[in-house]
C-alpha positions, 0 to 999 in steps of 0.5 A: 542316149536312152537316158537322155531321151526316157528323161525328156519324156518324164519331163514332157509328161510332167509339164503336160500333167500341171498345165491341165491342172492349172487350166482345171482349177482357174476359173475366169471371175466375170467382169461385174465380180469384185475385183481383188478376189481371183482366188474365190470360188463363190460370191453370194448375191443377197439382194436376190438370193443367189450364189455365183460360181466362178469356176463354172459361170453359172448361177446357183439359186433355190427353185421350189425347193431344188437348187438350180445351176443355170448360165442366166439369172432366171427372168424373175431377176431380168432387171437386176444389175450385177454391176450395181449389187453387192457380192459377198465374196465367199471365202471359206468354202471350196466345195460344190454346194455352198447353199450348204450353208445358205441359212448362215449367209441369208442370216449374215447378209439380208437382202439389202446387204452392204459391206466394204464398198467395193470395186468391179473388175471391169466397167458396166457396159453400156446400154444399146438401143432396142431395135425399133426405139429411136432416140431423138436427135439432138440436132444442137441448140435451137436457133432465135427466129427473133421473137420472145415466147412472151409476145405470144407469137411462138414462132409462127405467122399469126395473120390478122 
């Protein structure tokens, strides 16, 4: 019985030990990422000179001279669309520095850079209006009041 009871114990040690691991090692790739690339850990964004890690969502670009990790693009790159750049998907690296090799991949893909066409993930969201914007109503096709803007009349009554 103390056999039984020691071997259920290992077990539970074990599968407790690999589902850490998985969960450790798994990042959740963003849905503007390429899709087909689950596996990877970085793509670099030529068109703004920045990496991404996917592992932990954030951004890796050159400050002055200092890389930087942040969550956002910083507002230098506020218009530009993730969804509609190209991502070099990082393949050949697993390290925590892939600006390691910055010079190489700036020298492969220049701003500009397009290879294989590819494929979101997810959809591009949509846009929402700002608060305090109103788009105009499109109340359907206006209606005849019966005469040409040709007559000069323009719909008004023109009393002479």
């Amino acid at each position: 019985m103390k056999k039984l009871g020691l071997a259920l114990v290992l077990l539970m040690g074990m599968l407790s030990h690999a589902q850490v691991s998985i969960n450790v090692n798994i990042g959740s790739p963003p849905s503007w990422g390429p899709q087909g690339n689950d596996d990877s850990r970085y793509y670099y964004l030529p068109d703004i000179d920045t990496y991404y890690d996917v592992n932990q969502s954030q951004f890796i670009y050159d400050n002055n001279g200092a890389w930087v990790r942040v969550n956002r693009l910083p507002s230098r790159y506020r218009n530009y669309d993730l969804y509609d750049g190209y991502k070099v998907v990082i393949r050949d690296y697993k390290g925590n520095t892939p600006y390691s090799y910055h010079s190489r991949h700036r020298a492969s893909y220049p701003k500009g850079y397009k290879g294989q066409p590819q494929k979101n993930r997810g959809n591009k969201p949509e846009k929402k209006d700002k608060p305090g914007k109103h788009k105009p109503q499109k109340n359907g096709p206006k209606k005849s009041n019966g005469h040409s803007d040709k007559d000069g009349n323009h719909g008004h009554d023109n009393h002479r």
